[in-house]
C-alpha positions as CSV (number, residue, x, y, z in Angstrom):
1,X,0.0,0.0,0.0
2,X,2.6,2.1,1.0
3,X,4.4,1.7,-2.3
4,X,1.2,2.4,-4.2
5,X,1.1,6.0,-2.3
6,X,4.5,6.3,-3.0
7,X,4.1,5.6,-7.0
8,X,1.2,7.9,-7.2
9,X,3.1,10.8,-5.4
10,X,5.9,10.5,-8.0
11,X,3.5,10.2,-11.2
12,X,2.0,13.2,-9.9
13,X,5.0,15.0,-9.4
14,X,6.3,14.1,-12.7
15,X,3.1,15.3,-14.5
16,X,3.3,18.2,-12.4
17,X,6.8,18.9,-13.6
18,X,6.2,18.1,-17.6
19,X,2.6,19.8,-17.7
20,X,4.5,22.9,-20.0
21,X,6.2,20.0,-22.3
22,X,2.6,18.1,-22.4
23,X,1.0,20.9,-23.8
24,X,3.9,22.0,-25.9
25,X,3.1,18.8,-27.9
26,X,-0.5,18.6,-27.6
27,X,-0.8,22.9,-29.3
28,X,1.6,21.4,-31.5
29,X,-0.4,18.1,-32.9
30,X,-3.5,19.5,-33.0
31,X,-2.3,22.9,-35.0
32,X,-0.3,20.7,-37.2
33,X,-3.7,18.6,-37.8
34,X,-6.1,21.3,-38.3
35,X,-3.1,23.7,-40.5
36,X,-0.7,21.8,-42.4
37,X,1.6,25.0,-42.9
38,X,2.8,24.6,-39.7
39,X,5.6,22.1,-40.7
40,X,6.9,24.2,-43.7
41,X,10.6,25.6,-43.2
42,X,9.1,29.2,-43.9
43,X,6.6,28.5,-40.6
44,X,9.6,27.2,-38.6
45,X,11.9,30.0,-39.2
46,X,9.2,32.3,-38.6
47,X,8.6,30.6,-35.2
48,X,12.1,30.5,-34.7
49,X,12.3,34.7,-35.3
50,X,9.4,35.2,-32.8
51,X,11.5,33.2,-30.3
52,X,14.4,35.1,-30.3
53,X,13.6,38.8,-28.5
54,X,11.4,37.1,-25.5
55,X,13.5,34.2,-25.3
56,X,16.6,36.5,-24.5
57,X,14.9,39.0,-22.6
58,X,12.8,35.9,-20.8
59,X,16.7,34.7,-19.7
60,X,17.8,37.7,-17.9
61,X,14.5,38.2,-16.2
62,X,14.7,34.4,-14.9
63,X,17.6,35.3,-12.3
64,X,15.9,38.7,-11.3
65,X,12.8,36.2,-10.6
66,X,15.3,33.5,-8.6
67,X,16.7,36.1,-6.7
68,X,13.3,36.9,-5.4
69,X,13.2,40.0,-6.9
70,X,10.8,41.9,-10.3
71,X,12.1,43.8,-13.0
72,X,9.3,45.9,-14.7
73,X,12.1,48.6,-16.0
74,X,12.5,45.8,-19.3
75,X,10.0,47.9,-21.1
76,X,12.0,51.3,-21.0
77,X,15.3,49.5,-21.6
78,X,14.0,48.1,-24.5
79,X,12.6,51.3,-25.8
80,X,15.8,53.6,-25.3
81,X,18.9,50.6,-26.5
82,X,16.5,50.6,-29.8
83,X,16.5,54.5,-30.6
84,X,19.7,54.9,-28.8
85,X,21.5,52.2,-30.7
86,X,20.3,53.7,-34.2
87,X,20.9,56.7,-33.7
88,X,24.5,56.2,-32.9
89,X,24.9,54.0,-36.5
90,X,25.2,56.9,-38.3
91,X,27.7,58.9,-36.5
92,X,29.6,55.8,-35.1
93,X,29.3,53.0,-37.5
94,X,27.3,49.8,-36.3
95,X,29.7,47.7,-33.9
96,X,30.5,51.0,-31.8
97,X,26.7,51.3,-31.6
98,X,25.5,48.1,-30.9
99,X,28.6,47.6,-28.2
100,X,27.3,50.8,-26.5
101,X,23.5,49.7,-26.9
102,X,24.3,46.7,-24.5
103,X,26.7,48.5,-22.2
104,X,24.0,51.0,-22.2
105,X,21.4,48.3,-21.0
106,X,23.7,46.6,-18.3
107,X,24.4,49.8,-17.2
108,X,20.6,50.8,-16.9
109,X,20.3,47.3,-15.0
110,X,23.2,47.8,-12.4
111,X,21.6,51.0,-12.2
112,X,18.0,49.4,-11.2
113,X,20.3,47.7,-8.5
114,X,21.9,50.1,-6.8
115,X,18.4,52.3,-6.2
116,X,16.9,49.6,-4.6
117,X,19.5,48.9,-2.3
118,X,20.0,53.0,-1.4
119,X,16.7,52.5,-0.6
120,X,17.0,49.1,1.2
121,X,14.1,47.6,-1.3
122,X,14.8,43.7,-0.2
123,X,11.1,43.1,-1.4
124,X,9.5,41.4,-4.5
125,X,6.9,44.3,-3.8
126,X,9.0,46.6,-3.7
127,X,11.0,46.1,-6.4
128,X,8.0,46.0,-8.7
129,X,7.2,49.4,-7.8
130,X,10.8,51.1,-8.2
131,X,11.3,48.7,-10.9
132,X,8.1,50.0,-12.5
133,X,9.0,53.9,-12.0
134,X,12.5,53.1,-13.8
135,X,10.6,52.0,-16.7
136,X,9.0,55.3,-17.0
137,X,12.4,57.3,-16.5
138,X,13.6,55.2,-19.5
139,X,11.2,55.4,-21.7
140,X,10.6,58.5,-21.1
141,X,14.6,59.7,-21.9
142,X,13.8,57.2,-25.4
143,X,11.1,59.2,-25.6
144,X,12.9,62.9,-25.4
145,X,16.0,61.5,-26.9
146,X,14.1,61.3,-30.4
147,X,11.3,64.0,-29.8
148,X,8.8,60.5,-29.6
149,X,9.4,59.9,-33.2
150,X,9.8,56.5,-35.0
151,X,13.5,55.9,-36.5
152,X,13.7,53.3,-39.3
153,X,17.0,51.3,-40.2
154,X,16.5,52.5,-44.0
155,X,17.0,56.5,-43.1
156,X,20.6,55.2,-41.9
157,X,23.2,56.1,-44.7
158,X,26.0,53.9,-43.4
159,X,26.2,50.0,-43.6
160,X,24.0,48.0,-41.2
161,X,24.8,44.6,-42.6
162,X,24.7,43.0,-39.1
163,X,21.4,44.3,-37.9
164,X,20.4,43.0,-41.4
165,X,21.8,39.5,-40.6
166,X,20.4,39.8,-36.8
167,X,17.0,40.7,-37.9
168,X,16.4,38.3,-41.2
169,X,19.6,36.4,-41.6
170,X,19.5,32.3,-41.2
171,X,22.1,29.6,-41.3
172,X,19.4,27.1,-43.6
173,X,16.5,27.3,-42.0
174,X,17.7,28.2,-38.5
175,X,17.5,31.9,-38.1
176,X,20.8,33.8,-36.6
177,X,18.5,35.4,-33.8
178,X,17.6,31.9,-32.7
179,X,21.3,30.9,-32.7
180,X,21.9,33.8,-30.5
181,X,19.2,32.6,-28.0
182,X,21.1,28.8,-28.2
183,X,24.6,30.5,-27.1
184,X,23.2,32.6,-24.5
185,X,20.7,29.7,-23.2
186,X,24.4,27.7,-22.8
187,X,26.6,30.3,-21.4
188,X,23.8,31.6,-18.5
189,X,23.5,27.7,-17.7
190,X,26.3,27.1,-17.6
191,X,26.6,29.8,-15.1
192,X,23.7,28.9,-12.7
193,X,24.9,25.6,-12.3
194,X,28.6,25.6,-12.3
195,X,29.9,29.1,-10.6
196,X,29.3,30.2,-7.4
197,X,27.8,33.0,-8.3
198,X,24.8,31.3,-9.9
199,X,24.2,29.0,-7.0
200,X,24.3,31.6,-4.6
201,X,21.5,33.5,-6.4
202,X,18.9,30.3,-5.5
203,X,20.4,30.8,-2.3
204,X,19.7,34.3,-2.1
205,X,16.1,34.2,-3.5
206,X,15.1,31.1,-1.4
207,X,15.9,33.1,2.0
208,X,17.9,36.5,1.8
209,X,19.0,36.3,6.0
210,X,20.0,33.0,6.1
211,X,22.0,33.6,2.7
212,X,23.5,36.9,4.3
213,X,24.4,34.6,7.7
214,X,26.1,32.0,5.6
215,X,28.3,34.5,4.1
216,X,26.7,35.0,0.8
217,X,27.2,38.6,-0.9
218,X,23.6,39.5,-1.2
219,X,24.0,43.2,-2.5
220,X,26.5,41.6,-5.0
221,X,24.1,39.3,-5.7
222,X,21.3,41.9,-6.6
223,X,23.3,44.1,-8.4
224,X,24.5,41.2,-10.9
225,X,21.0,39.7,-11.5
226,X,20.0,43.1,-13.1
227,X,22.8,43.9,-14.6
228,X,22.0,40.4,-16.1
229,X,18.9,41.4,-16.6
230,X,19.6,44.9,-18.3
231,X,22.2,43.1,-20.7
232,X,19.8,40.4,-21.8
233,X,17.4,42.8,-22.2
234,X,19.6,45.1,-24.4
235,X,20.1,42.2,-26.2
236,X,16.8,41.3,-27.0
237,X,15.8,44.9,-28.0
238,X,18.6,44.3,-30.6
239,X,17.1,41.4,-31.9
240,X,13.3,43.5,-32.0
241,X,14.4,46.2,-33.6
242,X,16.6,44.7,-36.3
243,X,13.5,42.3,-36.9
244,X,10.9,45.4,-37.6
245,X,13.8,47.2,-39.1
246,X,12.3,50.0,-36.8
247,X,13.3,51.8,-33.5
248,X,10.5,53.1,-31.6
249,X,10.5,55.0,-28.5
250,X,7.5,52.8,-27.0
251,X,9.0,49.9,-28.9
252,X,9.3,48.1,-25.4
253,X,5.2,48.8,-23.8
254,X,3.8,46.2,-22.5
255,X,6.7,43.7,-22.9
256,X,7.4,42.6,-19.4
257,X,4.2,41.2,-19.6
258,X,4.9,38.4,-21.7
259,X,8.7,38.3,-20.0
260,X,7.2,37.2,-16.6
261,X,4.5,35.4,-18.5
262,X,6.9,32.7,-19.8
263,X,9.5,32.7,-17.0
264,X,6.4,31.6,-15.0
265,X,4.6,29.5,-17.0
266,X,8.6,27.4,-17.4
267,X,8.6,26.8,-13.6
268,X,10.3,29.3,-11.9
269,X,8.6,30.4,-8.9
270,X,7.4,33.9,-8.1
271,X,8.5,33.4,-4.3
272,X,12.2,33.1,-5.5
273,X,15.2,30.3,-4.9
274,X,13.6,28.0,-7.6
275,X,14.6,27.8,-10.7
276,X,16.4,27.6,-14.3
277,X,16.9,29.0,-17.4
278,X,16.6,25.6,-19.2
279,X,12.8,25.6,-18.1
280,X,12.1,29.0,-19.0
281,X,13.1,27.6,-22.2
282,X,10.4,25.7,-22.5
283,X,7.6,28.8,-20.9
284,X,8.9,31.1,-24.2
285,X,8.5,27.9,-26.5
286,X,4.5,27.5,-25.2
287,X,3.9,31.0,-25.7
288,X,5.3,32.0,-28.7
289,X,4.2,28.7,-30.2
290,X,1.0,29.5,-29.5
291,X,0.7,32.7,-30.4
292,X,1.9,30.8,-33.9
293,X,-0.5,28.3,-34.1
294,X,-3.4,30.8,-32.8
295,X,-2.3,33.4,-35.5
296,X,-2.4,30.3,-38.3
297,X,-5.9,29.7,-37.3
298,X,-6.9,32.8,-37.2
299,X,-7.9,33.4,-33.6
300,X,-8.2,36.6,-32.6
301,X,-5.2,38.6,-31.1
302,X,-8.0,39.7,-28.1
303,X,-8.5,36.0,-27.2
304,X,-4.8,35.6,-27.7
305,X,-4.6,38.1,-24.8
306,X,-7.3,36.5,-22.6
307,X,-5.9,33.2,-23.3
308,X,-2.2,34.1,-22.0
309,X,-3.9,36.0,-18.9
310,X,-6.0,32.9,-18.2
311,X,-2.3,31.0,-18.7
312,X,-0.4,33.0,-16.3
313,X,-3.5,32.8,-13.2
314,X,-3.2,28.8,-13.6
315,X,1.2,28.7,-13.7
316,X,0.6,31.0,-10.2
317,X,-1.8,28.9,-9.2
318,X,0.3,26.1,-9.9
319,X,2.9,27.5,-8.2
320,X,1.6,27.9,-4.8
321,X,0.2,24.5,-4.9
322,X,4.2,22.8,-5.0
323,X,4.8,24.9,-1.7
324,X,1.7,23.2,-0.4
């Protein structure tokens, strides 16, 4: 009898644990039954595209999420690397721009960091709010910066043959955005798992006295999950804009949404310490697949939106009920 409970606890867990991979292949069978195109190499690099600016801005927002903390500011960083990044192309050439783009959004991370431990903000709620109030000061400075107007890659005189490549370039069918999401998937794993650094995060989001007693650098900790976070996000942003060949000043609104959407919905929990980016992995793929397979069977983009706010209420929900 006792074995039997035992068995039962462990198939439950497992289904628990595979529930985003069960209906990654169920979306998947039943849009490849009801649209054939969603097989054809033009589909799959198309998915693969979509994938790349969450994915990467998904990655960085993981550790903030770990760490027990919120980053809401991902919506102004992404707005003011795009127009800030363009606008340097011209005078600079593009690899001085894009290297200050993503120093520019590490910088705007480590800067989110250091404000909220002036102000001793060791709170998930708390960092939402400054987090939140950062965003605005960012997008409003991408806002000023370009008097709220929309720059496109084409007005740039000078070569941009590696936003070109970012944006629509592939290696066969795998696009180069996606192969940029691969390395960074490998090298912030690698990371977590194998440096101190990354295990001491889980450390610090699972319980930030006892971290602090045991010797753990919290504040360093804090102020290198955002500057994570800012870089990935940069990075992302790169991706976008070379992808719409535009840079908008609002180019970033609403993204954190679907950020802590999918870092959720991979397993990571919102109370911090539990975690990976391998999982959130798999809370980007359900997403954007689905907004894929919704979009090829022409669902509407407001269910879309109810559907993924109905998704993120059950991962919560979810969530509290492992602590139980």
């Amino acid at each position: 009898m006792n074995t039997q409970l035992i068995l039962n606890k462990r198939h439950k867990e497992c289904l628990n644990e595979n529930l985003v991979l069960i209906g990654i292949v169920i979306l998947v069978v039943i849009t490849a039954v009801l649209e054939p195109k969603f097989f054809t190499a033009g589909n799959l690099t198309n998915i693969m595209r979509q994938f790349g600016p969450l994915s990467l801005v998904a990655l960085g927002m993981t550790f903030v999420i770990i760490g027990g903390f919120i980053d809401l500011s991902i919506a102004g960083i992404i707005s003011l690397v795009a127009v800030l990044t363009v606008y340097l192309i011209q005078p600079l050439g593009q690899f001085p721009a894009l290297l200050i783009g993503l120093a520019a959004g590490a910088l705007m991370g480590f800067i989110n960091s250091i404000i909220l431990i002036f102000f001793g903000a060791m709170t998930q709620a708390e960092a939402l709010f400054i987090t939140y109030a950062m965003s605005l000061f960012y997008g409003a400075l991408a806002l000023l910066s370009v008097d709220g107007a929309t720059q496109h890659m084409s007005w740039v005189k000078r070569d941009i043959s590696v936003f070109t490549e970012i944006g629509s370039g592939s290696v066969g069918f795998v696009s180069v955005s996606f192969i940029i999401f691969v390395v960074s998937l490998i090298v912030l794993h690698i990371f977590q798992t194998r440096t101190y650094m990354g295990r001491s995060i889980c450390l610090t989001g699972g319980n930030k006295v006892a971290a602090e007693l045991s010797g753990i650098p919290v504040k360093k900790s804090i102020m290198l999950i955002y500057t994570i976070s800012g870089f990935m996000t940069a990075v992302g942003s790169v991706v976008l804009f070379s992808r719409v060949t535009t840079a908008s000043p609002v180019l970033g609104l609403n993204y954190e949404t679907n950020t802590i959407l999918a870092v959720v919905v991979g397993g990571t929990s919102l109370k911090g310490g539990k975690g990976s980016v391998i999982r959130t992995m798999l809370g980007v793929a359900l997403i954007t697949l689905m907004s894929n397979c919704l979009n090829l069977l022409g669902v509407s983009t407001f269910i879309q939106t109810m559907m993924k706010g109905a998704i993120l209420v059950i991962a919560i929900w979810l969530d509290n009920r492992r602590e139980l």
